[in-house]
C-alpha positions as CSV (number, residue, x, y, z in Angstrom):
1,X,-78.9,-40.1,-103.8
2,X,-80.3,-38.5,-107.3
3,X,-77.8,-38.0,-110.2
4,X,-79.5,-34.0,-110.4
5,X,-79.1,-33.5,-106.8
6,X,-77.7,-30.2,-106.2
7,X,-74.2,-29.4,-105.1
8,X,-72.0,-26.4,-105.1
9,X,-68.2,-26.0,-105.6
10,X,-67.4,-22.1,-104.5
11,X,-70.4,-20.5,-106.4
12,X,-71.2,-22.8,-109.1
13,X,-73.8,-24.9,-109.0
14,X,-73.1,-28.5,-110.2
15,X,-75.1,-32.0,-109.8
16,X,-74.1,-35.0,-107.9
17,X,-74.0,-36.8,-111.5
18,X,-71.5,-35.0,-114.3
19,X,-71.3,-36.3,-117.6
20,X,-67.4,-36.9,-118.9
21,X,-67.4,-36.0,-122.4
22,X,-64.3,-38.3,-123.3
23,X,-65.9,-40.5,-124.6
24,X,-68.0,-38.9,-126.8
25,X,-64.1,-37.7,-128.5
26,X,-63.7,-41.3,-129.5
27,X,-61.8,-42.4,-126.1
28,X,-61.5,-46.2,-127.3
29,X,-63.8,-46.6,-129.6
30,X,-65.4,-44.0,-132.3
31,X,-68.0,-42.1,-131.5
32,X,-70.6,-40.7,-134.1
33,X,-71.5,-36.7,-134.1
34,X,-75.2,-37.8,-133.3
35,X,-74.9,-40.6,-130.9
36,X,-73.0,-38.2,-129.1
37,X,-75.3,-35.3,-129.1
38,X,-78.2,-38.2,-128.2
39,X,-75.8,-38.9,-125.1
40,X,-75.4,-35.4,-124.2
41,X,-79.9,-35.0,-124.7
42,X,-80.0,-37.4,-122.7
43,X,-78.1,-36.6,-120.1
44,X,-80.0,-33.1,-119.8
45,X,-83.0,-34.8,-119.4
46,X,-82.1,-36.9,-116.7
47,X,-81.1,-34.2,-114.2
48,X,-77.5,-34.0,-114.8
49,X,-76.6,-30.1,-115.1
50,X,-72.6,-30.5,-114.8
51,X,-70.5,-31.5,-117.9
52,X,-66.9,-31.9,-118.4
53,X,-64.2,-31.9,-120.8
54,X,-61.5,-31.0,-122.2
55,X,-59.1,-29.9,-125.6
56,X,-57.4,-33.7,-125.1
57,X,-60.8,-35.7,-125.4
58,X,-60.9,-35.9,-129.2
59,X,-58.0,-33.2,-129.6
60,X,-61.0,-30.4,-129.4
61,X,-63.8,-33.4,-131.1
62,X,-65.7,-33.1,-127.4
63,X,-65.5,-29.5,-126.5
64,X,-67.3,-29.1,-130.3
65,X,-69.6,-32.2,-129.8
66,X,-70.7,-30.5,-126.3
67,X,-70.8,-27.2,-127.4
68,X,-73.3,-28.1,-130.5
69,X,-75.5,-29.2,-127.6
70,X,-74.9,-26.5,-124.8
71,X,-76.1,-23.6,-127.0
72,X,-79.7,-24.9,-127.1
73,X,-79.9,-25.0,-123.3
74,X,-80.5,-22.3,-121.1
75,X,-77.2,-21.5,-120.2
76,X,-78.2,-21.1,-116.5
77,X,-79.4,-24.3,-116.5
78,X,-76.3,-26.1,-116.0
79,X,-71.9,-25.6,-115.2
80,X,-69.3,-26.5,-118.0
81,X,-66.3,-27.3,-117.2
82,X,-63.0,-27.3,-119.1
83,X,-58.7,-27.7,-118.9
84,X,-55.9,-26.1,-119.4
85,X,-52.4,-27.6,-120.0
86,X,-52.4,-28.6,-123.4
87,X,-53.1,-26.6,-127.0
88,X,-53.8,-28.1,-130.1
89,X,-51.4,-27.4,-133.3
90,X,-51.0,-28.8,-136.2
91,X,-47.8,-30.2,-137.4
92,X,-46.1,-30.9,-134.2
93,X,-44.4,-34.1,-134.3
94,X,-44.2,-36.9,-131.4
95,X,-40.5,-37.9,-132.2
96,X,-39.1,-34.4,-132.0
97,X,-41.4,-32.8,-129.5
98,X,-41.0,-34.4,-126.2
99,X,-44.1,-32.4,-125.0
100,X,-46.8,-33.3,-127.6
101,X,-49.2,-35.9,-126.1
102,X,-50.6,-38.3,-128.3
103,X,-51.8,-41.4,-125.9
104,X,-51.9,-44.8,-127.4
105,X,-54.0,-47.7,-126.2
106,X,-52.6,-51.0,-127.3
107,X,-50.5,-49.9,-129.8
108,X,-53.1,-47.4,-131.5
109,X,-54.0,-44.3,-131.0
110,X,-56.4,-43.7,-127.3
111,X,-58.4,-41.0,-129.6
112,X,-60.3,-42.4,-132.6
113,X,-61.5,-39.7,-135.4
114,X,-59.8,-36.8,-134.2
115,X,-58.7,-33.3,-136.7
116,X,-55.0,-32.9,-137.6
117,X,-54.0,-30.8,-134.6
118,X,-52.4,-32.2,-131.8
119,X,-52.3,-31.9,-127.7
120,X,-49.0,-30.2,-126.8
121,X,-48.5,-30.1,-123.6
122,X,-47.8,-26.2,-122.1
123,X,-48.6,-25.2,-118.8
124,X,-47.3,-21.2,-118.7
125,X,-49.1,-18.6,-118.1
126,X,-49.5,-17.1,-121.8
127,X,-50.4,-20.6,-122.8
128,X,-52.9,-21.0,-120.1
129,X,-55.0,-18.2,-121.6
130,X,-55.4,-19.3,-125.6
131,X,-56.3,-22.6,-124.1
132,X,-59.2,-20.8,-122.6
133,X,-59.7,-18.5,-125.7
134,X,-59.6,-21.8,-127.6
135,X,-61.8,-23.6,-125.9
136,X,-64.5,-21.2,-125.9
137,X,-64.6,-20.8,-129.3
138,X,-65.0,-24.7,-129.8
139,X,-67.5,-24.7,-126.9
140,X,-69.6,-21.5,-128.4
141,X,-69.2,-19.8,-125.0
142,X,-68.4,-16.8,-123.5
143,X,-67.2,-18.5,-120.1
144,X,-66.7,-21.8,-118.2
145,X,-67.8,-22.2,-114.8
146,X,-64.6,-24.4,-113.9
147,X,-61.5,-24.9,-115.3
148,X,-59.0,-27.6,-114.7
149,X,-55.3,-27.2,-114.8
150,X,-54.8,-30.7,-116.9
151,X,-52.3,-33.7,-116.0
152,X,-49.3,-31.3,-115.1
153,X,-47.8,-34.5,-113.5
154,X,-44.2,-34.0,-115.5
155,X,-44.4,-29.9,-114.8
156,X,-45.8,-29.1,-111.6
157,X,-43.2,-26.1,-110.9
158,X,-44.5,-24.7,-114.0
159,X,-48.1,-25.2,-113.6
160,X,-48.3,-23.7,-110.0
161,X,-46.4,-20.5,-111.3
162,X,-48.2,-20.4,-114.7
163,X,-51.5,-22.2,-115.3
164,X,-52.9,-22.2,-111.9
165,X,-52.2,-18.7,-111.5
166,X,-53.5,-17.7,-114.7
167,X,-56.8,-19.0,-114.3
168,X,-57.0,-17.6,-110.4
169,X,-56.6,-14.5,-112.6
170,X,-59.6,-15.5,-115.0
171,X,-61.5,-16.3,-111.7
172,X,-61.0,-12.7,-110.4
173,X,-62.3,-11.2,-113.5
174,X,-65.4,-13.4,-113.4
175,X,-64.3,-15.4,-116.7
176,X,-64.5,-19.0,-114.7
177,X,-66.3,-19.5,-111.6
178,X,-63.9,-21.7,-110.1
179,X,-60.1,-23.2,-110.1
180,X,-58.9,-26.9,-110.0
181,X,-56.4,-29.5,-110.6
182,X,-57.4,-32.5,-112.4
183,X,-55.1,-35.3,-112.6
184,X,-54.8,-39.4,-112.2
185,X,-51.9,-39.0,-109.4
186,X,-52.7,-38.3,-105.9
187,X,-48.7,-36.9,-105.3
188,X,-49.9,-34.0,-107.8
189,X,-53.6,-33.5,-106.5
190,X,-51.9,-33.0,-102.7
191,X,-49.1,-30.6,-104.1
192,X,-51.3,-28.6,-106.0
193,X,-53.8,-28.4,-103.3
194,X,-51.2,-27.4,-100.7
195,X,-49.7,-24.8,-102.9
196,X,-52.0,-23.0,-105.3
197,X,-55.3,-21.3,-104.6
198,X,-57.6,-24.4,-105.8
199,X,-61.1,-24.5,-105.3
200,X,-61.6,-28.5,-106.2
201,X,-59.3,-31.6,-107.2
202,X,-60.5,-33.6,-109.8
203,X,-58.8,-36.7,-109.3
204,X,-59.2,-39.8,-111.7
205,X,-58.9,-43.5,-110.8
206,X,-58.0,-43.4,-106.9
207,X,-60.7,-43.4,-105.0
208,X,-62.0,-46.3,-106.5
209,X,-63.2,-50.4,-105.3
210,X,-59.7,-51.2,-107.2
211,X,-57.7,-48.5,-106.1
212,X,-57.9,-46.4,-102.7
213,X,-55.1,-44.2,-103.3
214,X,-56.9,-40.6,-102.9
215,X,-58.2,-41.7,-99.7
216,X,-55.8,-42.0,-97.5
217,X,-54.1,-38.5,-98.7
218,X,-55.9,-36.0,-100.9
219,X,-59.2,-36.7,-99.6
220,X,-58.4,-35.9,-96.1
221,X,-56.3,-33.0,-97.1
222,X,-59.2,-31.3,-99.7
223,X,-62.1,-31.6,-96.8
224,X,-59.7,-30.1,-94.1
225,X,-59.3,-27.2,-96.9
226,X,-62.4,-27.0,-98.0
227,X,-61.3,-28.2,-101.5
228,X,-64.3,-30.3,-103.3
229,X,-63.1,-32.8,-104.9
230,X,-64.8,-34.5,-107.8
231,X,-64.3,-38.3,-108.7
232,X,-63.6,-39.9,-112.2
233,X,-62.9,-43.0,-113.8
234,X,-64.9,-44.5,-111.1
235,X,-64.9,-47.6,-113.0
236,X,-61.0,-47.8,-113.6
237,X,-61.8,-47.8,-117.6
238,X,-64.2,-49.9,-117.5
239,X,-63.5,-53.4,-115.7
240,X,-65.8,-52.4,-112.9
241,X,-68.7,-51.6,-114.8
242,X,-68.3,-55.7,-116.3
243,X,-65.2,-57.4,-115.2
244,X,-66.3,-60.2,-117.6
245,X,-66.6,-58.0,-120.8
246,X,-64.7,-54.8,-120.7
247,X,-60.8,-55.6,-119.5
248,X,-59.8,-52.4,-119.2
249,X,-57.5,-50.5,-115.9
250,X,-56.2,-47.2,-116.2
251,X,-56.1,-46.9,-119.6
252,X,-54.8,-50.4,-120.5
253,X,-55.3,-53.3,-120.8
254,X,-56.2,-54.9,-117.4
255,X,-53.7,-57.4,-115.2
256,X,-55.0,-60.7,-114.2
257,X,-55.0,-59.3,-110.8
258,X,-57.0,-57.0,-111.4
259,X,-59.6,-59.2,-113.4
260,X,-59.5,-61.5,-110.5
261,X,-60.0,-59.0,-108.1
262,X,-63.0,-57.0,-109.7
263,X,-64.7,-60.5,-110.6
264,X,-64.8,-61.5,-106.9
265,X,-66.3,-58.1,-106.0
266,X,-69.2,-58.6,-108.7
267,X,-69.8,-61.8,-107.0
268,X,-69.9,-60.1,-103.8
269,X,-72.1,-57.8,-104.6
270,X,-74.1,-59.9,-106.6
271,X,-74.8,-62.1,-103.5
272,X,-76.4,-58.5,-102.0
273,X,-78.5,-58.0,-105.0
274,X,-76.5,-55.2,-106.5
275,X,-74.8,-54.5,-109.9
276,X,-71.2,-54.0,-109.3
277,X,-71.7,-50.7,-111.0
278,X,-73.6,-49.5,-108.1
279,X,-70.8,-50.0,-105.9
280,X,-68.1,-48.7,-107.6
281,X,-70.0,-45.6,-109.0
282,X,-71.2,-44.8,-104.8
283,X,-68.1,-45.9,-102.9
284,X,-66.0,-42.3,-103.6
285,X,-69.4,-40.4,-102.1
286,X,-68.3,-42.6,-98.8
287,X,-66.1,-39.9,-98.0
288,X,-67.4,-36.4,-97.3
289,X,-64.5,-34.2,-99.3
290,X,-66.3,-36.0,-102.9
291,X,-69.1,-33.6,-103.9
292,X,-69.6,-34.9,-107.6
293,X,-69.5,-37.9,-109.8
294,X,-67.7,-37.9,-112.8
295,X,-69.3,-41.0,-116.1
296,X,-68.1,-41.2,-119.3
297,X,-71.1,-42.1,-121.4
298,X,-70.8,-43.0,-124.8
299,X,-74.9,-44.1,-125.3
300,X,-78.5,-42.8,-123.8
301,X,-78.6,-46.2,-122.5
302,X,-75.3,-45.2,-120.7
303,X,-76.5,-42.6,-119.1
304,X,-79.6,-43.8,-117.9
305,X,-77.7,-47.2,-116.3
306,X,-75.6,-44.7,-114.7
307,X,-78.4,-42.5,-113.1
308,X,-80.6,-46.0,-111.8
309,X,-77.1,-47.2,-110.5
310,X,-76.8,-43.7,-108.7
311,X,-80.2,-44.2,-106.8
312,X,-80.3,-47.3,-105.6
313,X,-79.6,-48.3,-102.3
314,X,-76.8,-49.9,-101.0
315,X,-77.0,-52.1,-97.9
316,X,-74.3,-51.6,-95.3
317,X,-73.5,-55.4,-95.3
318,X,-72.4,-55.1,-98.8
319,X,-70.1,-52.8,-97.8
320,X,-69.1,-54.6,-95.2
321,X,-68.4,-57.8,-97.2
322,X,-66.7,-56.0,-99.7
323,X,-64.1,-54.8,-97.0
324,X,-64.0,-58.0,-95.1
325,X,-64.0,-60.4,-98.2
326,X,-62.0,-57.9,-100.7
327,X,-60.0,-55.4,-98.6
328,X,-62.2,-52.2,-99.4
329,X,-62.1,-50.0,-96.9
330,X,-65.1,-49.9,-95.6
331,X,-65.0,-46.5,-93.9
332,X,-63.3,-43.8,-95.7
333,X,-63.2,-41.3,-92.6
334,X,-61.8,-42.9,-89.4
335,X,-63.4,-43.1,-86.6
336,X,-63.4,-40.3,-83.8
């Protein structure tokens, strides 16, 4: 499998490999305006024609970072993608807002460098649109080819009725190419699936080596629909890229479980010849519902790890091992 093999979700064409622009919004760590426009170069050169973000990564730093980029490309020469759920305004406060989303990691804030502005969460209709408005102005577009309706884990009601409907609207007039959910819980992804006119799920974090949780549920539910489903957070943060180094899960820091348990997978794998990274950025293509690979690249170097890790060929016996030896499922569509 190549990172700029070509897939399709309704009528937009996308690449196996999509580049997560979180990141490159200071997700963790600060990122510099031309390191990330060197990530994004990058990226275009090696194939990948499918990028993602949205107003939370960087509170609008990403979309801007992207867009600087984008409008020097052809812009049939690759899909955009973008969320909903959230607008950015200055002056909303945390501690009298109960919808304004400002993550921390650790005590500080998830976002490094970000403007003034805010994410507040709002999922209506009305709202749904300035987000898009919004957004294309920081992009330097005149349309997305996808749009996500963002994390509406705590407003689901109001998200089927308002977002999702408003950008089914945008996809009638040709504004966006194609409607999805995009969310770390599988108990949204199915609800959403089941009940609004979605095109693709991207989920975050569950159909990974650490945690299976799309697989049993939303994967088997998108591919009976015909809903593509694209995969993030493939490496849970980061501790499956290097369980030694980064000790990240979900957004936090990692249990001692979970250290434990993504160390003895690198040592499985490493007894196979493979990086853990390989594994854990293949395993959600084991199903047949995942069309597209969401990274999160912060370097060129990133970007090109991710592509070799793409192409290289896993043995069956890894996989194998890693089910017998580590409880990964080793087949992610049952038998007939």
């Amino acid at each position: 499998m190549r990172a700029d093999d070509p897939v399709r979700i309704r009528d937009v064409a996308v690449t196996r490999l999509g580049l997560g622009t979180a990141p490159l919004g200071g997700l963790f760590d600060a990122v510099s305006s031309v390191a990330a426009h060197a990530t994004i170069e990058e990226a275009h050169r090696a194939g990948i024609a499918f990028f993602d973000t949205a107003p939370l990564y960087g509170y609008g730093v990403a979309e801007r970072r992207l867009g600087e980029v984008l409008v020097r490309i052809d812009r049939g020469a690759y899909a955009v993608e973008t969320k909903v759920g959230r607008l950015l305004r200055t002056g909303a406060d945390p501690a009298e807002d109960p919808n304004v989303d400002a993550p921390l990691f650790g005590g500080e804030p998830l976002y490094k460098d970000t403007g003034e502005a805010v994410p507040v969460f709002d999922f209506s209709y009305d709202a749904a649109m300035r987000s898009i408005e919004e957004s294309l102005d920081r992009l330097g577009l005149d349309r997305v080819d996808i749009v996500h309706v963002h994390d509406p884990d705590d407003y689901v009601d109001a998200a089927i009725e308002g977002a999702c409907r408003a950008m089914c609207a945008l996809r009638e007039q040709g504004v966006v190419g194609a409607v999805g959910i995009a969310t770390d819980f599988t108990e949204t992804a199915v609800r959403v699936v089941r009940e609004a006119d979605v095109d693709c799920a991207l989920i975050a974090g569950r159909t990974t080596l650490l945690d299976h949780g799309a697989v049993t549920t939303l994967l088997p539910l998108a591919y009976e629909r015909g809903v593509d489903v694209i995969a993030a957070s493939v490496f849970n943060s980061g501790i499956l890229a290097d369980p030694w180094r980064n000790l990240a899960y979900a957004y936090a820091p990692a249990s001692p479980e979970h250290v434990q348990r993504a160390r003895r997978m690198s040592e499985v794998c490493a007894g196979h010849d493979v990086p853990l990274a390989a594994a854990a950025l293949q395993f959600s293509f084991r199903h047949p519902a995942v069309v597209s690979v969401l990274v999160g690249c912060r370097t060129p170097e990133e970007v090109r790890a991710n592509v070799d890790w793409l192409s290289l060929s896993i043995p069956e016996e890894l996989w194998s091992a890693l089910d017998r030896e580590c409880g990964v499922p080793q087949r992610l569509v049952p038998s007939a």
